[in-house]
N, C-alpha and C positions, 0 to 999 in steps of 0.2 A: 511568510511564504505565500499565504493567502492572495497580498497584495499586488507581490511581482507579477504572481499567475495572472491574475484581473488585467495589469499592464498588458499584458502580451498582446499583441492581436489575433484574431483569431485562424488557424491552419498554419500557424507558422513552423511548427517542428512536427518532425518524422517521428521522434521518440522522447520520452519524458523518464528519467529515470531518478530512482530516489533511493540509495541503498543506506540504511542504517541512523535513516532518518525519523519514521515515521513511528520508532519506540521512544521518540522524543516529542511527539506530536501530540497523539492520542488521537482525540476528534477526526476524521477523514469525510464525515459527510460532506463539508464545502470545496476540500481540497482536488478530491480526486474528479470532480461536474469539473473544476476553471483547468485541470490540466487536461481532460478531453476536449475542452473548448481548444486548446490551442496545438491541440494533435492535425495534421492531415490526415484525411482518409489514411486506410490501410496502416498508418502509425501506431504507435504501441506504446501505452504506460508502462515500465520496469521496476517494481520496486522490492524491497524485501520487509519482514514483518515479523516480529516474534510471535510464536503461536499462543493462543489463550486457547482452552480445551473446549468446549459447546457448554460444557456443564456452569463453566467461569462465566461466562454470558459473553458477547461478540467485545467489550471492549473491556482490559483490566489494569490496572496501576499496580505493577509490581510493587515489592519492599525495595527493589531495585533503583526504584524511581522511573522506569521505562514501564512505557505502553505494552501489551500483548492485545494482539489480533484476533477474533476466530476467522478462519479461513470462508467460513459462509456469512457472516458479516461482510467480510471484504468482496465477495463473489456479489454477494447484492448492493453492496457501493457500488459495485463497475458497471451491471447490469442498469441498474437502476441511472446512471447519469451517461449512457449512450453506449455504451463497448458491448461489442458484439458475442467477445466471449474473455472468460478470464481463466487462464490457466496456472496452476501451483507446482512446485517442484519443493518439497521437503526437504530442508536443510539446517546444520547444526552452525548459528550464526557468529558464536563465540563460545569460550571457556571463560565461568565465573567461579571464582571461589577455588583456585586451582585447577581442578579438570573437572568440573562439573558443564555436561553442555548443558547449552540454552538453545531448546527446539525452534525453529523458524520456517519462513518458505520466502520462496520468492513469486512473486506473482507479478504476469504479463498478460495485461489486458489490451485488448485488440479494439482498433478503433476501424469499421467497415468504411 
């Protein structure tokens, strides 16, 4: 994923989005700086995230085998690599284990 992004040139897309990706990822420090590089102004990151709690620490490896997020981890990835602001919206990303959910957000980080 790393690699494409680097490909890209830089301002080429209005929106970047990543939905039900990035609980397969983990690491997000390099990924989210190469997809603001290749945001235009006023463009927007979209992506979604399983929640990790504050207490878990910003990144955690479920027994699931997926990633969970904290939400201020993520907020200071976006900040931190150029977007102006990043906004969450709380949401239930799936049912595991019959109807057990699994907490998420989605988060849209704004590129000025």
């Amino acid at each position: 994923m790393l690699d494409e992004l680097r490909r890209i040139s830089p301002d080429s897309f209005e929106y970047v989005t990543a939905n039900d990706v990035f609980i397969y990822v983990g690491d997000l420090s390099e990924i989210i700086p190469a997809a603001f590089q290749i945001l235009h102004n006023g463009g927007a990151m979209i992506f979604s995230c399983e929640t990790a709690d504050t207490a878990e620490g910003a990144l955690v490896l479920r027994s699931s085998k997926r990633y969970a997020h904290s939400r201020e981890s993520i907020d200071i990835l976006c900040r931190d690599a150029g977007f102006s602001s990043c906004s969450f919206e709380m949401i239930e990303l799936r049912f595991d284990g019959g109807n057990v959910p699994i907490a998420g957000f989605i988060a849209v980080a704004q590129k000025s």
